[in-house]
NUSE-48463 format. One record per residue (C-alpha): residue in one letter; residue number from 1; x, y, z. Coordinates in steps of 0.02 Angstrom, whole numbers. Layout:
SITE_code_pos_x_y_z
SITE_a_NUM_X_Y_Z
...
end
This chain:
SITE_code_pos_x_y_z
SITE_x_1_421_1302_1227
SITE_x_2_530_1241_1081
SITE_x_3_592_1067_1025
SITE_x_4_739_1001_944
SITE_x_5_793_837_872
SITE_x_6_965_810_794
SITE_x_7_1089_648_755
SITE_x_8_1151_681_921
SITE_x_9_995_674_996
SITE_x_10_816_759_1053
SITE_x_11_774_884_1177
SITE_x_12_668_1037_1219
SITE_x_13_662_1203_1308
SITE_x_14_538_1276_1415
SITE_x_15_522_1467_1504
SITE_x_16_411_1498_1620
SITE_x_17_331_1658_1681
SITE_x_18_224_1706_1810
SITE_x_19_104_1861_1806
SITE_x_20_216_1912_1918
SITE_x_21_366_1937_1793
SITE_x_22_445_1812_1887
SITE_x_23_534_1666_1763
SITE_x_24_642_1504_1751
SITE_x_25_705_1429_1616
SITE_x_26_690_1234_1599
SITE_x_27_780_1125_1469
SITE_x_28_745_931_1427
SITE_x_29_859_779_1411
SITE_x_30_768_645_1285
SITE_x_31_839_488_1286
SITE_x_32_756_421_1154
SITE_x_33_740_458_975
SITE_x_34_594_575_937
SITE_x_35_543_693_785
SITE_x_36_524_904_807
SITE_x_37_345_884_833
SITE_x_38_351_770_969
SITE_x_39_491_878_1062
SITE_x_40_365_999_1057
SITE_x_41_217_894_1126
SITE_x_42_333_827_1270
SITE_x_43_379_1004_1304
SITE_x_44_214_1054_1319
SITE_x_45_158_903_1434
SITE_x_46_308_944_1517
SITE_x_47_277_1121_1549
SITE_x_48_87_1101_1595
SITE_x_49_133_974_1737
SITE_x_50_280_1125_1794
SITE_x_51_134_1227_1818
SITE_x_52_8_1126_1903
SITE_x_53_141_1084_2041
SITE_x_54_191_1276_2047
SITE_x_55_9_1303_2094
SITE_x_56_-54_1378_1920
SITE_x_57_-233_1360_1877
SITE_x_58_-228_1473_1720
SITE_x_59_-98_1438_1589
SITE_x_60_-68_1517_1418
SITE_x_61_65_1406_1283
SITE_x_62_146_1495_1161
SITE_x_63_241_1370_1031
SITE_x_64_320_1402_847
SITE_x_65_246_1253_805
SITE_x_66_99_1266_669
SITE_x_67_58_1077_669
SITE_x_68_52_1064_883
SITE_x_69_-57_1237_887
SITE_x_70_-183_1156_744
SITE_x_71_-210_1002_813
SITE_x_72_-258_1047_980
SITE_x_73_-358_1204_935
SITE_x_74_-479_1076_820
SITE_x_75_-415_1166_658
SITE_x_76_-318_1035_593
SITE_x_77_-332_822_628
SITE_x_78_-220_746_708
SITE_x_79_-191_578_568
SITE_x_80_-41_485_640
SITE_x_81_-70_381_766
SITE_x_82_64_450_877
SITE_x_83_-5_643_855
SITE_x_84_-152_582_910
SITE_x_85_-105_475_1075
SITE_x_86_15_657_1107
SITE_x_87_-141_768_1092
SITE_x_88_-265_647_1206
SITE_x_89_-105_659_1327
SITE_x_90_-104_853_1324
SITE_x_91_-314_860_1344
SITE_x_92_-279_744_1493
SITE_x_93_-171_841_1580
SITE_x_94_-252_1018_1547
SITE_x_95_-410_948_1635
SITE_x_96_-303_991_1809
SITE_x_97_-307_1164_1744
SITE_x_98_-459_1284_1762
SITE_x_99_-413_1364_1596
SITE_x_100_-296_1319_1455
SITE_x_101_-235_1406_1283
SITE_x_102_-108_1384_1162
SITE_x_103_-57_1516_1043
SITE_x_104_72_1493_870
SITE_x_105_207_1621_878
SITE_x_106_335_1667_744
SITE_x_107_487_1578_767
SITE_x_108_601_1751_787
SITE_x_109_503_1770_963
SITE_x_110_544_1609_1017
SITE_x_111_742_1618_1004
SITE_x_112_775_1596_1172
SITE_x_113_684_1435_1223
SITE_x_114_759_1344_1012
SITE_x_115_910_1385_1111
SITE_x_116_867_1292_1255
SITE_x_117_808_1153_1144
SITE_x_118_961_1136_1075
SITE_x_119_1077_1158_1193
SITE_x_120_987_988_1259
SITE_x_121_983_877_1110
SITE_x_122_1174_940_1078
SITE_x_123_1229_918_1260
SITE_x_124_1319_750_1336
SITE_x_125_1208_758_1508
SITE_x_126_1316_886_1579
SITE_x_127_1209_1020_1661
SITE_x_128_1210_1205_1593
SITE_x_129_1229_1327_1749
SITE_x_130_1064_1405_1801
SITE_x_131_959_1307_1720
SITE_x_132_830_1197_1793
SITE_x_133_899_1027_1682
SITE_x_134_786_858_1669
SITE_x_135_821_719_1584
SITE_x_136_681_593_1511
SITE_x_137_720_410_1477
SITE_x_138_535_358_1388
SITE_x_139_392_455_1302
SITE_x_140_256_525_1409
SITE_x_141_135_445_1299
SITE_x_142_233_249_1325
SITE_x_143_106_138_1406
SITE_x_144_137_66_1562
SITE_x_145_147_-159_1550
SITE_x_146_-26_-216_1562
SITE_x_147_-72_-399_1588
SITE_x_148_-221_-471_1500
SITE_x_149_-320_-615_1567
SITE_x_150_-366_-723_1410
SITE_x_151_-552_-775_1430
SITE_x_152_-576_-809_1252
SITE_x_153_-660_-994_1231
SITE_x_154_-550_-1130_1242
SITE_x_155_-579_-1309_1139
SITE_x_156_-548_-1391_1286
SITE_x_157_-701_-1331_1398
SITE_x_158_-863_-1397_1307
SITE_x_159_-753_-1566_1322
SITE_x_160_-707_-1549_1508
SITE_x_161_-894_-1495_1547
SITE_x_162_-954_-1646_1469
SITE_x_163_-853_-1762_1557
SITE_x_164_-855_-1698_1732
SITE_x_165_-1029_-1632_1731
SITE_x_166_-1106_-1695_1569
SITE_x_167_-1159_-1525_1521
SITE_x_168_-1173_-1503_1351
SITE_x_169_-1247_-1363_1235
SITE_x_170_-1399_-1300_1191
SITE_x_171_-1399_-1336_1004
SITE_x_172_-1434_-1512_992
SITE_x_173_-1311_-1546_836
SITE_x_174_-1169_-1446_935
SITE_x_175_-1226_-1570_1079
SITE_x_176_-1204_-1717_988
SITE_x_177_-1054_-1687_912
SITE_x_178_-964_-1656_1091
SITE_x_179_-1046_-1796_1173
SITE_x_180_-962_-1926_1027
SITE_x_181_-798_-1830_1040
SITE_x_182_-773_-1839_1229
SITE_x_183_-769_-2023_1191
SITE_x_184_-589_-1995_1143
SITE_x_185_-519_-1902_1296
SITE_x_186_-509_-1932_1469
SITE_x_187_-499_-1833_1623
SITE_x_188_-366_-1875_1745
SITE_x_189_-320_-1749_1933
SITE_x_190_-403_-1612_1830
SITE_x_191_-303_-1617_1657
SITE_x_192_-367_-1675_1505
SITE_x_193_-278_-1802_1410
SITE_x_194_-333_-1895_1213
SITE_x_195_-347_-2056_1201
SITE_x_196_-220_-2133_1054
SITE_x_197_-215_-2302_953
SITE_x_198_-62_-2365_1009
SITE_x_199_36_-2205_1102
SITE_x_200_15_-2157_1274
SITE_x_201_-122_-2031_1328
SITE_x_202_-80_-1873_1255
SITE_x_203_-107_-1714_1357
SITE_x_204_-205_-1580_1271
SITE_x_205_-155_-1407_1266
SITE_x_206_-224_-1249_1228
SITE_x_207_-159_-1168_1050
SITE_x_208_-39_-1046_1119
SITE_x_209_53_-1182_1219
SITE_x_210_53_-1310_1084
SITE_x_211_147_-1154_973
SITE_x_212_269_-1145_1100
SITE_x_213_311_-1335_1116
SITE_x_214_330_-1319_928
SITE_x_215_462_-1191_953
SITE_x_216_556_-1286_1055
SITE_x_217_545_-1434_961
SITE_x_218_599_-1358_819
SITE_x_219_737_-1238_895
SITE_x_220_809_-1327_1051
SITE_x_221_781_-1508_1057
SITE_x_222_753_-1577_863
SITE_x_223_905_-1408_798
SITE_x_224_881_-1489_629
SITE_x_225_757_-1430_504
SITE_x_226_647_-1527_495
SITE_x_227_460_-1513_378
SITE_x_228_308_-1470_464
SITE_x_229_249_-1660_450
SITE_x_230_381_-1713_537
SITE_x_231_376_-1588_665
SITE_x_232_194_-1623_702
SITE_x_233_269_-1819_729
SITE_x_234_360_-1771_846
SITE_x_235_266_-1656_959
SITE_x_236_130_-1804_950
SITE_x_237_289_-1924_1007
SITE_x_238_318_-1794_1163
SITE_x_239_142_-1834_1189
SITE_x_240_39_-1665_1167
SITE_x_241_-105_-1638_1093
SITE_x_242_-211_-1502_1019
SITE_x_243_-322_-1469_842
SITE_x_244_-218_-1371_757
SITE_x_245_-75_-1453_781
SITE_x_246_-30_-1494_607
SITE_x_247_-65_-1319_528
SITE_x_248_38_-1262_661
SITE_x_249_192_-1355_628
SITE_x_250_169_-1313_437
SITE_x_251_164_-1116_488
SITE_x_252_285_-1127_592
SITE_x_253_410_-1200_455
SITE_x_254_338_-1091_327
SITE_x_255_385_-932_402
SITE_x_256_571_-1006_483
SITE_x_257_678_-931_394
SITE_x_258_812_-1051_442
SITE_x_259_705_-1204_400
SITE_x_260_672_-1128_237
SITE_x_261_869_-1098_205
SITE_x_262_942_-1235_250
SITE_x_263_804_-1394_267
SITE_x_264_830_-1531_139
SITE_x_265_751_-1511_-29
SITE_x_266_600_-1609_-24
SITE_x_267_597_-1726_-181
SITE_x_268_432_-1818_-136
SITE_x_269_291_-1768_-270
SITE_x_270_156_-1663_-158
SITE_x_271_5_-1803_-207
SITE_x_272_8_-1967_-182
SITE_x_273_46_-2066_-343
SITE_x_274_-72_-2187_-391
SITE_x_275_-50_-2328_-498
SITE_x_276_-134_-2323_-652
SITE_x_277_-151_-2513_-739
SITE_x_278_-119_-2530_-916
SITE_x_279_-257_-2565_-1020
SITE_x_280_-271_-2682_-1184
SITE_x_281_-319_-2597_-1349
SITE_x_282_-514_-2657_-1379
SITE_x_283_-436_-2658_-1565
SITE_x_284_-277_-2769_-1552
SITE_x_285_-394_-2895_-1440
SITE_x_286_-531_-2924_-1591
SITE_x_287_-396_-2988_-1728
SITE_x_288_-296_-3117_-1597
SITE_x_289_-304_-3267_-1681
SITE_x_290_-324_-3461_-1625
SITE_x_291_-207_-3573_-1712
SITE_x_292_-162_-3767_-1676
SITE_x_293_29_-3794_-1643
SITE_x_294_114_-3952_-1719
SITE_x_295_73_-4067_-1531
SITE_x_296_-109_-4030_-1558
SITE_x_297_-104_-3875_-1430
SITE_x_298_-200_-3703_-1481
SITE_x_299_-103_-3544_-1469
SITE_x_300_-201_-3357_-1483
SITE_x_301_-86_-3247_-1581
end
């Protein structure tokens, strides 16, 4: 086996004999962007997958590659996180085989299959005449979509437990602090809303959805850039409700690159001013004098 990647592309060539003397020669479309050493660890997964389906329970690799042959023999380690997904992939897919070995070869014995290699990373998808052609449109090592189930805590459920069942927790400070903040929410067909001064109830949400009615605030409905206070205004005006609301609207405008590009420059000082009363001088206040005016009036000077 033998990999090549070029501007005009990757691929890799494969030849396989039997014991027989019986052999095919196999060359590899990539149509994505990989480096020399990963042509040569999808040729290999390749070629070990050729064999199993061919019936082969005993295969021996042979590769000009010093880095591939090291990491899987255990000499060297494979450090990148990609080398070492390739060479879990290439242990997985040996353990179909009774027996496995790879072997490093000078690169003047391998000739044949670098031309293979390159004749697919050069080649426009036409097919060479006899030769078994393949083309690959993602890594071997890509994982497949995986949908997680977020079970993680939420704020909401020591709340909704209190009100429908008045289960609380164990520790008796924990306890007491969700039994006096249920007081402000209410539970209404199974959603939980906050109670407000002088707003409507306000339906709570869970952090992740509050982020994303923050996007679209900012983005779609508001389109001007506005400050995080503001924002969090308004997604309390649209009546949601979470903890974090305000530290979200802050790091949301924070890291907007737009908002930070083109908002108005905020001229209001970032503390509240306080007024600060003058104060007489203790010294100017002992010589004040009292004198009598001319119509019997007295006048401190």
């Amino acid at each position: 086996m033998d990999g090549s990647s070029t501007k005009g592309g990757s691929g890799a060539g494969l030849i396989i004999e039997s014991p027989t003397g019986t052999w095919y020669e196999h060359a590899l479309k990539f149509m994505f962007k990989a480096s020399n050493n990963e042509d040569e660890y999808e040729a290999l997964v390749a070629g070990i997958e050729l064999c199993y389906t061919a019936g082969a329970d005993y295969v021996q690799a042979f590769s000009d590659s010093q880095l591939v042959v090291s990491q899987l023999n255990g000499a060297y380690e494979a450090k990148d996180d990609e080398m070492a997904v390739y060479v879990q992939r290439v242990q997985e897919a040996t353990k179909l085989l009774k027996h496995f070995t790879i072997t490093h070869i000078p690169g003047s014995e391998n000739r044949q299959t670098d031309g293979q290699s390159k004749l697919a990373s050069s080649s426009d998808d036409r097919k060479p005449k006899n030769i078994q052609w393949e083309t690959l449109t993602e890594r071997s090592i890509d994982p497949h979509e995986v949908l997680w189930l977020d079970r993680s805590p939420m704020w909401m459920e020591p709340i909704r437990a209190s009100l429908t069942n008045g289960i609380l927790p164990s520790n008796p400070k924990e306890a007491d602090k969700v039994k006096k903040r249920s007081n402000w929410f209410i539970l209404y067909e199974g959603i939980l809303y906050k109670r407000y001064f002088v707003r409507p109830l306000l339906r709570c949400v869970t952090p992740e959805e509050g982020r994303r009615v923050l996007e679209e605030l900012e983005e779609s409905i508001c389109s001007t850039d506005v400050g995080g206070r503001a924002l969090s205004i308004i997604a309390i005006q649209t009546n949601y409700y979470w903890p974090s609301l305000w530290e979200d609207a802050m790091t949301l405008v924070w890291t907007c690159d737009k908002c930070q590009k083109f908002a108005p420059i905020q001229r209001v000082p970032s503390t509240t001013m306080n007024p600060m009363p003058r104060l007489w001088d203790s010294a100017s206040t002992s010589s004040w004098q009292w004198i009598t005016s001319p119509s019997g009036s007295r006048v401190r000077v």
